[in-house]
N, C-alpha and C positions, 0 to 999 in steps of 0.2 A: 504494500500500500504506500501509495506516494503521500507525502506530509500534506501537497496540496488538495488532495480526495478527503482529507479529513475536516478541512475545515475550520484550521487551526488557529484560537487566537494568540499574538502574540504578546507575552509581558517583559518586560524590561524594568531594569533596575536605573533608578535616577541616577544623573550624577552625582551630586551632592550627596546623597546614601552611600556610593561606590568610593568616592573620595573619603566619607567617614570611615568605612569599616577599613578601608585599606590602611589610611594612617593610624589607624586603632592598633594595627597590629605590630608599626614600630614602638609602642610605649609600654614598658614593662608588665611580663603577664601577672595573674597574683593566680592563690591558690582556686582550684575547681570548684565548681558548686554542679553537686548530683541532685537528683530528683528522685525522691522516693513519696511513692503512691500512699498515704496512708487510710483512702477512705472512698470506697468506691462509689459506683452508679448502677445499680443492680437492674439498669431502664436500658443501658446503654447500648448503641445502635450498634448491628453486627455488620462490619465493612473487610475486607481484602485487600491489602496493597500490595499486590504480586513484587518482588523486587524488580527494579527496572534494571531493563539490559543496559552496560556499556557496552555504546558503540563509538566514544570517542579516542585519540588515539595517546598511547601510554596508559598505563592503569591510572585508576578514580582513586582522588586526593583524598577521598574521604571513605567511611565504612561502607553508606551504602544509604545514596539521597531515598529511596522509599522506608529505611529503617527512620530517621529524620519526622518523614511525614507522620509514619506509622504512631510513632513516641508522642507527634505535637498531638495527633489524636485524641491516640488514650490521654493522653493530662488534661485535656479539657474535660475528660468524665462524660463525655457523651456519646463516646464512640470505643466501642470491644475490637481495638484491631485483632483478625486470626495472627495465630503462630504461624510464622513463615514454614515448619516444620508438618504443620497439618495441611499444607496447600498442595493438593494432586496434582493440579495444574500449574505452569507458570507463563502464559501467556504475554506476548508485548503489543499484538497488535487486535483488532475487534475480530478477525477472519478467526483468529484460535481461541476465542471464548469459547467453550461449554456451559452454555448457559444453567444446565438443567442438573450439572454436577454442582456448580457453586451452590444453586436453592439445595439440594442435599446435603449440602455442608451448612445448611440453614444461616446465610449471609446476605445481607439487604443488599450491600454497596460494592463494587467492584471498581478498582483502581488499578489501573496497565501504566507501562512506559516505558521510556527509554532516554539516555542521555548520549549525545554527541557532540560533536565540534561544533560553537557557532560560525558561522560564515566569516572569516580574514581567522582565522583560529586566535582570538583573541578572547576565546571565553567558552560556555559550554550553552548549548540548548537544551532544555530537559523538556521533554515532549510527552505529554501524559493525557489519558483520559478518564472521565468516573462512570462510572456505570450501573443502572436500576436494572439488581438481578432480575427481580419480578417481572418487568415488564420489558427489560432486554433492550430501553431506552438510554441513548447517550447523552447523558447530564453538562459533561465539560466536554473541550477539547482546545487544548492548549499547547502554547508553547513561553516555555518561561526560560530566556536567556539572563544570563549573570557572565561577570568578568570570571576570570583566571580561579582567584580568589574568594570567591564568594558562594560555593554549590551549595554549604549547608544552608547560607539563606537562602538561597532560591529555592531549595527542599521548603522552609519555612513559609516561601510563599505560597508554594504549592499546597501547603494544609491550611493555612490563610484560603485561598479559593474556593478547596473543599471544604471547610468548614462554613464557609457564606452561604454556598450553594444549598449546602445540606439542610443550615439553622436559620437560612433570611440576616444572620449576623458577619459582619465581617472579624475575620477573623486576627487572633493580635501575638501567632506564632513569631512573627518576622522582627516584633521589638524588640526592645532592651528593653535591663534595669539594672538602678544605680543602687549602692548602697555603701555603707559605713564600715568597714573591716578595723577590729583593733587587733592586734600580734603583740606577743610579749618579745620583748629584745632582751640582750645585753645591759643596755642603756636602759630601758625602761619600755613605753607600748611606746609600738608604729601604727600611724593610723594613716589609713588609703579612703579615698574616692574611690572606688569601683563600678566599671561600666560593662555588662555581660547582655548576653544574647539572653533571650528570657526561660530559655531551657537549660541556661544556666553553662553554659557552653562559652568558649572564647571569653573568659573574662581577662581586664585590662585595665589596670591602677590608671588615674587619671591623675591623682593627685597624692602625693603622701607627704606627712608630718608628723613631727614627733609629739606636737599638740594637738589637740583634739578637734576633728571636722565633723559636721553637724549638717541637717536639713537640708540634704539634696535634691532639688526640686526642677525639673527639663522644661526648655524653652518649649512652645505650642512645633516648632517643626523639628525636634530631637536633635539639632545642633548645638546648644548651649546647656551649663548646667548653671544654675547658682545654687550655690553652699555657703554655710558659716565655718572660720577658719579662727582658730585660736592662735596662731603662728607669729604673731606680733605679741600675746601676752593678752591684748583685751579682744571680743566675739568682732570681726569683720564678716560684712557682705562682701564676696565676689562673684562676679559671672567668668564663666570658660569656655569658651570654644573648645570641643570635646576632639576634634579633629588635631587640631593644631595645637592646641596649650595655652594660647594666647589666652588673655585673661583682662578683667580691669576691678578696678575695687568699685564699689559702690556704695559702701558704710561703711565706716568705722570710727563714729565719736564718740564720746563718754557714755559709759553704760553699757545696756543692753543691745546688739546689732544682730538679729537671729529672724529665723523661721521666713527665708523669702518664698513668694507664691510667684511665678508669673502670669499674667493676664491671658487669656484664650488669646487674642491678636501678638502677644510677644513684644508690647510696647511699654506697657505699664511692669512694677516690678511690687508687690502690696509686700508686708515686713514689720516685723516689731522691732520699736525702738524706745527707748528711755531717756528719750532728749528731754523730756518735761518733768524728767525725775520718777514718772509710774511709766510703766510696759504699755505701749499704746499699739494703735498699728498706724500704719503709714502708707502712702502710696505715692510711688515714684517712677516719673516719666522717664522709659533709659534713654529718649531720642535727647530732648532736653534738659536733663538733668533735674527738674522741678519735682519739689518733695510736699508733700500735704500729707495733713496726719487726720485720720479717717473716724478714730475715736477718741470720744474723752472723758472718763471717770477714774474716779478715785481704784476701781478697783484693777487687776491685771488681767489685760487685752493682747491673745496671742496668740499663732495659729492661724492665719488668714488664709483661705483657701478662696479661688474664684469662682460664682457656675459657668456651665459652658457658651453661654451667651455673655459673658462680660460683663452682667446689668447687676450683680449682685456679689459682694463678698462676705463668707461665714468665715467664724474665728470663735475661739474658746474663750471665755469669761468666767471669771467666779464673783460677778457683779451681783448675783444671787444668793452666794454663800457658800454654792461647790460651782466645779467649772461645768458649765455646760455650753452648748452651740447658739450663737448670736446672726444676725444674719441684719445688713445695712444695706445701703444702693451705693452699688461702686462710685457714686458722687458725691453721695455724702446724703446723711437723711437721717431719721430714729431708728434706732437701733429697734430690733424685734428678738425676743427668744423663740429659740427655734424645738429644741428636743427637750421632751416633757415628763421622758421618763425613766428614770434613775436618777442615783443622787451623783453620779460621775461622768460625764459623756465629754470625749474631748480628742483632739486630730483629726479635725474630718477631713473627708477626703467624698468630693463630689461627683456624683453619677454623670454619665454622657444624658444620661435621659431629663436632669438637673432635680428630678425628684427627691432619690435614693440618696442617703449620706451615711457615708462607712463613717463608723466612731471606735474608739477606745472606750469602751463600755465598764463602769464599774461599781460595784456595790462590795463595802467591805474591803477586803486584802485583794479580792480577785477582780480579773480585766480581762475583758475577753473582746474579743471583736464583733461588733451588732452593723446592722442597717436600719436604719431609722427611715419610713416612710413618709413624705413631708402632708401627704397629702390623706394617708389615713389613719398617722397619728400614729405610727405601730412600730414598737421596734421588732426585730430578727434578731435574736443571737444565735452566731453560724458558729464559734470556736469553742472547746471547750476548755483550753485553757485560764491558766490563773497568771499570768503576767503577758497579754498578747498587746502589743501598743502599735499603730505610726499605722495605721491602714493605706494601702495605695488600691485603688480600684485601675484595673487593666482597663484599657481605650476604646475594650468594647463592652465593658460592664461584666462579662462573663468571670472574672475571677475579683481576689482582691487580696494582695500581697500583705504579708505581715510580720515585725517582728516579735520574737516570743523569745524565753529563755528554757533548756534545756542541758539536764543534767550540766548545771552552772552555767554556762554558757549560751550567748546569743544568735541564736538561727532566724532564717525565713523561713516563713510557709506560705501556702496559699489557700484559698478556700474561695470554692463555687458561690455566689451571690445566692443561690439555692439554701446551701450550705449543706449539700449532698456529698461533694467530692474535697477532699484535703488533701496536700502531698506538702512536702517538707523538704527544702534546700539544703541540704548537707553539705557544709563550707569546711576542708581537711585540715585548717590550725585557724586559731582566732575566733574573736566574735564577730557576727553579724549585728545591724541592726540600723536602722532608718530609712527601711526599702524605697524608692523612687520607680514607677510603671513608666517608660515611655510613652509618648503618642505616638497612632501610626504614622511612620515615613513613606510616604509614596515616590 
């Protein structure tokens, strides 16, 4: 079958995406983060991803782009990839289907391919299709080229696809996320920036100190980070160019300099600061440097997160007596409380839908991770742990990253917005802790 009989759409990878991941990889690696499954989906959808043929020339840089896809799958809890071990067939093209063997292997989805040379051999084409065993209809049909360097995301995009096709949701295998690593030295702890693939794959120090970095938060289009940096002795804001290193400061006066948000547009930067002597928040234009302070009471204001529309920013307050979530017009206006129920609610972290708000949920000694419904007043607690903090909701609502501590030490995990599916970051020295979810990069 010629590529052109298929139909095939083609995707490509931005430049700007292609330039980030590449210079990613001159800047020091740090330790692995595994994924371990700890909480299934007993619902979950039975699909095939036959391994795709190499047909490009020298062997594949990587294990094997359908294993990729197969893993982004099952972690989202909605999809029972088969064992590649239980597959009679291994088909690459639609002519070698058996249809009526896969429904005996009682499997909904069917997934074929192949990887080859892109055209000027400058990169790879991974050519795949998905498939309704039932009704023996062709779902996708694609072609997803990447540079040199880049298969595993392209695998990523390909379960990005399939996952959209499948759930009406786009999928958010192909991101990153950022987080806090501390390592004991010699000298005392080293603390990293870390910036990984969101399967925990390809991680990459961005920044490291021997003072303590804080509240990593990604520009609207995953080229910048800003963090707080203890490196001078008192809390500074800076932003970074994730590719390059370049960097600029943005705060650092007397006091408190912590928790930046950026704005859905990437213009505005919101932030707590103690220039008035209490913890306020702030909001400041990076085009023109102009700073306005958003709150003002006696109590502490901190925590500023945006909704997805720009029109509104929430922040934690204990202006009531414990801290709970407050919600203003990103222009300024009365403050409103927002979450009604517990006596601890605090980090939130904002739905794409702008409804839902992940919080750090607490009553007592324990904190677990909740979603609060703005609109039927109800919270969700999805985690079952006793110290889970700093919630990041994934960019398509489907998961929501989190730190927690275990056997002493500070790990990720994640949990289904359901709160059906858990799985757990396994980071091999150090602690983890102040997870950041990229947006998607197109």
């Amino acid at each position: 079958m010629v590529i052109d009989d298929m139909k095939l759409t083609r995707m490509q990878t931005t430049p700007i995406l292609t330039l980030l991941l590449g210079l990613l990889l001159t800047v020091g690696a740090h330790a692995k983060l595994e994924i371990e499954i700890i909480q299934g989906n007993a619902a979950a959808l039975p699909i095939a991803v036959v391994p795709f043929q190499w047909r490009a020339a020298g062997p594949p840089p990587i294990t094997g782009v359908s294993d990729v896809v197969a893993s982004d799958l099952y972690r989202s809890g909605l999809f029972d990839p088969m064992d590649e071990q239980d597959m009679v067939d291994r088909p690459a093209d639609a002519e070698s289907i058996r249809f009526g063997t896969w429904r005996l292997l009682q499997t909904d989805y069917l997934v074929i391919g192949w990887v080859n040379d892109a055209p000027g051999g400058n990169g790879y084409d991974i050519v795949y299709q998905l498939f309704d065993v039932h009704t023996q209809e062709r779902l996708l049909s694609q072609i997803t080229s990447v540079s040199l360097g880049d298969l595993r995301f392209g695998a990523h995009r390909v379960a990005d696809a399939i996952y959209e096709k499948l759930t009406g949701v786009p999928g958010a295998f192909s991101t990153r996320i950022a987080y806090i690593s501390a390592t004991q030295t010699g000298e005392g702890q080293r603390y990293e920036l870390v910036v990984a693939d969101a399967d925990g794959f390809n991680p990459q120090s961005v920044v490291g100190s021997p003072e303590p970095l804080l509240s990593p938060a990604w520009s609207p289009d995953g080229a910048k980070l800003a963090y707080v940096s203890f490196e001078k002795g008192n809390s500074a804001i800076y932003v970074q160019e994730v590719a390059t290193g370049a960097r600029e400061l943005v705060s650092s006066g007397k006091g408190i300099n912590g928790a930046p948000a950026f704005s859905p547009n990437g213009r505005y930067l919101a932030m707590t600061l103690s220039r008035t002597g209490n913890p306020e928040v702030f909001v400041r234009d990076l085009t023109t440097g102009a700073t306005r302070q958003l709150t003002n009471h006696w109590a502490i204001d901190t925590e500023p997160a945006w909704s997805p529309d720009g029109r509104t920013i929430y922040w934690t307050s204990d202006r009531g007596g414990k801290p709970q979530i407050y919600r203003v017009p990103a222009e300024g206006g009365t403050a409103e409380r927002v979450t009604r129920m517990g006596e601890y609610n605090a980090r939130v972290s904002v739905a794409r839908n702008g409804t839902d708000l992940a919080v750090a949920h607490g009553r007592g000694n324990e904190y677990r991770i909740a979603v609060w419904d703005q609109e039927t007043e109800r919270m969700r607690i999805l985690t079952p742990g006793v110290l889970d903090e700093s919630p990041s909701f994934a960019p398509n609502d489907s998961m929501i990253l989190y730190a927690t501590r275990e056997g002493g030490r500070g790990v990720l995990s994640a949990v289904s917005a359901d709160g059906n599916v858990r799985q757990r970051l396994i980071l091999s020295e150090g602690d983890v802790r102040e997870p950041a979810w990229s947006p998607v990069i197109r």
